[in-house]
N, C-alpha and C positions, 0 to 999 in steps of 0.2 A: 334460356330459351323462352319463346312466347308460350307459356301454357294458357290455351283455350282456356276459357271462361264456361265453355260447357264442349263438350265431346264433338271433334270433327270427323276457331275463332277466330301592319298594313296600312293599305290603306283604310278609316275608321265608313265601313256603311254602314246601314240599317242594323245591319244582323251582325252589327261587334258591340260587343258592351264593355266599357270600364269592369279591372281587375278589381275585385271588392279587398283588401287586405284582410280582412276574417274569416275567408275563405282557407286559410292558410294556417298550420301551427306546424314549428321546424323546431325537432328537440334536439337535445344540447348533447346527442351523442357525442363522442370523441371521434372528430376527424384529422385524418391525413394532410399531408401533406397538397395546396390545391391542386387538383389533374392539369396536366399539362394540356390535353385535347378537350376539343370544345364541345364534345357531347356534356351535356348534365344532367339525363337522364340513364343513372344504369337500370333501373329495373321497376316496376309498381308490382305489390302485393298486398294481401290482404289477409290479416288472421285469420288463424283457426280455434275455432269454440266446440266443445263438448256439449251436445245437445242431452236432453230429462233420455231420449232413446241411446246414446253411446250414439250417432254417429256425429262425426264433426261435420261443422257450419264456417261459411265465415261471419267474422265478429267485425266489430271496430268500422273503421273506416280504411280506404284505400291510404295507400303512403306510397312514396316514392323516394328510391334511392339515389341521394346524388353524386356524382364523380367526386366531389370535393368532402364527402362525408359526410352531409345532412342530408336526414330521413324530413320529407317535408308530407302532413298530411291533407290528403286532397279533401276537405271535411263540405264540400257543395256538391262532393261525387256519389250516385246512387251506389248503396252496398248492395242490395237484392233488387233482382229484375222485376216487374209486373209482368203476370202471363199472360195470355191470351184471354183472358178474362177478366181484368186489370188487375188482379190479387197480386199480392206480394210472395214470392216464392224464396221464405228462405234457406232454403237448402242449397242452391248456388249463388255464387256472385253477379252481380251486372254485368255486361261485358265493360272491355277499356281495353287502350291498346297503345304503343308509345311510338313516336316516329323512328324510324333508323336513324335520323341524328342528333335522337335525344330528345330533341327541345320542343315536343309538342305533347301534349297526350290528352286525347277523344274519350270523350265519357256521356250519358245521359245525368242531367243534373237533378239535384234532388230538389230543388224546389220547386221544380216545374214539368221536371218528365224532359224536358229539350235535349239533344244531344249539342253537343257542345265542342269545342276543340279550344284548351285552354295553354298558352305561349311559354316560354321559359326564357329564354334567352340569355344562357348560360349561368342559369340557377335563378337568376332575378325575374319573378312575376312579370308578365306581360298581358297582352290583352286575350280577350276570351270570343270567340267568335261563335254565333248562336245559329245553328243550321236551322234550315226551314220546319216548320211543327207538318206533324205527321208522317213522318219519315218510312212509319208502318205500316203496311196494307190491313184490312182490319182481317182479323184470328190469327194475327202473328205476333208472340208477344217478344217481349226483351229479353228471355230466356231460349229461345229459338233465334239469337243474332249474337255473330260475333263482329267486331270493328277489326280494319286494316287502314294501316294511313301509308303515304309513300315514304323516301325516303328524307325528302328536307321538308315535309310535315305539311303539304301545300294542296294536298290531296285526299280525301278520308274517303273509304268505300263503308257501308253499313249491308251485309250479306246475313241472309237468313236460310233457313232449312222450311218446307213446306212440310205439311203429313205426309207427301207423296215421296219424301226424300230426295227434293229437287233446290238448289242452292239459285236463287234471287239475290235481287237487292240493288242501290242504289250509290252513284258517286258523285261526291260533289267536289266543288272551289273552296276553300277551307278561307281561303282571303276574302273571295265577293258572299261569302256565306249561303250559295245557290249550289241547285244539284244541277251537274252535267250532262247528265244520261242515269240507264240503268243498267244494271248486272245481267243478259238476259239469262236466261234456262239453262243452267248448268252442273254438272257432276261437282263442282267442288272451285271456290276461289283459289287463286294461289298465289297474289300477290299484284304491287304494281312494276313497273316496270323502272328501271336505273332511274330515271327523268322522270316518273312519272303520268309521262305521256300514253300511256299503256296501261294495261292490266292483263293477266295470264290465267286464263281459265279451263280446269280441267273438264271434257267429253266422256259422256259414256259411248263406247262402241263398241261394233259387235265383235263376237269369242270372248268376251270379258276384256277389253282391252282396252287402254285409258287416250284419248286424242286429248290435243291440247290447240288452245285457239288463244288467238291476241286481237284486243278489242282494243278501240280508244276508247277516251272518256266519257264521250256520249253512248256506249254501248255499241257501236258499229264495229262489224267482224272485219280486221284488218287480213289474216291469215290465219288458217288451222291447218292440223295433218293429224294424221293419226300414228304416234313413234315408234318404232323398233322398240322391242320388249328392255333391253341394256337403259331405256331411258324410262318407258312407261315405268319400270320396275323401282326406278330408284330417289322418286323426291324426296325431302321439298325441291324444287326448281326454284330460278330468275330467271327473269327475262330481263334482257339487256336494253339501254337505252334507243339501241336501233329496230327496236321491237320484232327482232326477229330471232335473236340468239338467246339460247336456255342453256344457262350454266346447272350443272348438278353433277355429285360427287360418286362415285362408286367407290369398294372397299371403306376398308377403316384402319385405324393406326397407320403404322408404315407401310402398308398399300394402300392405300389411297390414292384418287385419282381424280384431278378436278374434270369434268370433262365438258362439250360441245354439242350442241343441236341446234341446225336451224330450222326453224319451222315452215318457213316459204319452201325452203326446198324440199325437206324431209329426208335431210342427212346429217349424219353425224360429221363435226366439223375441227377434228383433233382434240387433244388431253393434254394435262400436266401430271407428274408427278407431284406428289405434297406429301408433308406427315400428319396426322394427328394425333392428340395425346393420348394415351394408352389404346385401348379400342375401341373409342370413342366412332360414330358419326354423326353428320351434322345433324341438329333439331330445325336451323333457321340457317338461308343461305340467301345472299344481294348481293345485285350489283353496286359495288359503290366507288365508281371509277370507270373511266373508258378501257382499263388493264387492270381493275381490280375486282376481288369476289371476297365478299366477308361470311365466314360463317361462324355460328356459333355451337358447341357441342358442350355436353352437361355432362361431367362425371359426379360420384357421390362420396363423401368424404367426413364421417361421423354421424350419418343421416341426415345429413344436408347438401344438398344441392352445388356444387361447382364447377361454374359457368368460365369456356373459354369462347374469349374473340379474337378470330385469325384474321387476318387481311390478306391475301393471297394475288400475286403478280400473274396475271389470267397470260401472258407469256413464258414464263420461266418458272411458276410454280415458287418462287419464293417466298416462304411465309414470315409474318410477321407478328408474332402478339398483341394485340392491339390493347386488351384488359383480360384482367382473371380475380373473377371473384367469390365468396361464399356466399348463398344466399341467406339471407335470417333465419331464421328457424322459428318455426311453432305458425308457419304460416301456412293458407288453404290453398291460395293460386298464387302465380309472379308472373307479371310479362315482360319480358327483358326488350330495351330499344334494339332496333333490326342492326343495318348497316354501321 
């Protein structure tokens, strides 16, 4: 799953720079067999250290796990955020975040503070694309921000939390390295949309009740509603590429239920049957397909973390295994790729 970073997280222009190759060291684990599928990221995390007080820190640097079986470490990527004071806070990690298909992953870099969105393409370094400086309003630091990118990595949102407990932030072109708009005033990000083209954002409204709204890229409100409790009740949500349909699951194990919402209208729009593994439900759920829904659910298995990815037939509820993995051990955070 994508574990938050703190508590809820081309063509060559100006702002791409050349891949440095010492930005990089890939150890000689033992790997598999190469993945057949063209994801090469499964997952980024970052150690865990024993601090002089007993509680754990992260250590080290960021690494990422690849389909093919190299840990490759991201060593130009900030390991502790600056607060809102520009201090170093090491008690969490920076944020970072990995596209749904693998091949991208967004960080603030350590040499210069910039956030960044750096290429893979299908394990082999690619180029690094450098977002516009200042991406912060000033008294919000980088420990108040988490990163979300879309699914073919084309898109980065940078979303933060105010004192007032109100979720901001800004989206940009990851290719022309410019922002598009902003996040405006909202209860809570929850992702972009199948394409991209979209973002889905959680409302606060009144009785305590969660509305959900779809923005484009420049932050203009395309549609909102306020859901039937069956749906408020049960994220994470997707919003599909026709920017109006939110897939989300109810039950767990074998009830389970993939199900429908559209937001223009504010009805619920049918369900699938599915299974999942033991009583597992989803942590992360995409659209990744015009009839497809991937989710990912975490069971535990030695005190370690394992991660399953379903792909699921949004007509007939047939699932598919996409990957399953363990995640490392003795690590602080991991952010698993979405779709």
């Amino acid at each position: 799953m994508r574990n938050p970073t703190l508590p809820i997280t081309l063509p060559i222009t100006s702002g791409l720079v050349g891949l440095a190759l010492s930005t990089f060291t890939i150890s000689a684990a033992s790997a598999p067999a190469a993945a057949t599928a063209h994801h090469s990221i499964r997952y980024a995390s970052v150690d865990a250290c024993t601090a002089k007080d007993g509680t754990e820190r992260p250590c080290h640097t960021w690494r990422v796990d690849l389909l093919d079986g190299r840990r490759v470490a991201l060593e130009d990527a900030m390991l502790w955020p600056l607060n809102a004071k520009g201090k170093v806070d090491k008690s969490t990690s920076a944020p970072l975040t990995v596209s749904g298909d693998g091949d991208s992953v967004a960080y603030f870099r350590k040499s210069d503070h910039r956030l960044v969105v750096r290429e893979f393409h299908g394990g082999v370094h690619g180029a690094v694309h450098v977002m516009p400086k200042t991406p912060l309003p000033r008294g919000i630091g980088m420990d108040s921000v988490w990163l979300d990118m879309s699914q073919d990595g084309s898109r980065l949102a940078l979303a933060y939390t105010d004192d007032d407990g109100v979720t901001r932030g800004r989206l940009f072109d990851v290719a022309r390295a410019t922002a598009t708009g902003t996040i405006p005033k909202s209860g809570g990000f929850s992702g972009f949309s199948g394409d991209g083209s979209a973002v889905l954002l959680q409302q606060d409204a009144p009785a305590n009740t969660t509305g959900l709204s779809v923005h484009d890229v420049t932050g203009a409100e395309l549609t909102g509603a306020v859901p039937p409790q069956i749906v408020a009740n049960n994220g994470p949500w997707a919003l599909s590429a026709d920017d109006r349909t939110v897939a989300f699951v109810t039950g767990s194990g074998k009830k389970a239920a993939l199900r429908f919402y559209d937001v223009r209208t504010d009805q619920t729009t049918g369900s699938v049957r599915f299974s999942l593994p033991g009583d597992t439900s989803p942590d992360m759920i995409d659209w990744t397909g015009e009839h497809e829904v991937t989710v990912h659910v975490t069971d535990s298995e030695g005190g370690r973390d394992v991660v399953t990815v379903l792909r699921i037939d949004t007509r007939t509820g047939t699932t598919r295994v996409r990957d399953r993995y363990k995640v490392r051990a003795g690590i602080y955070t991991y952010q698993s790729c979405g779709g």
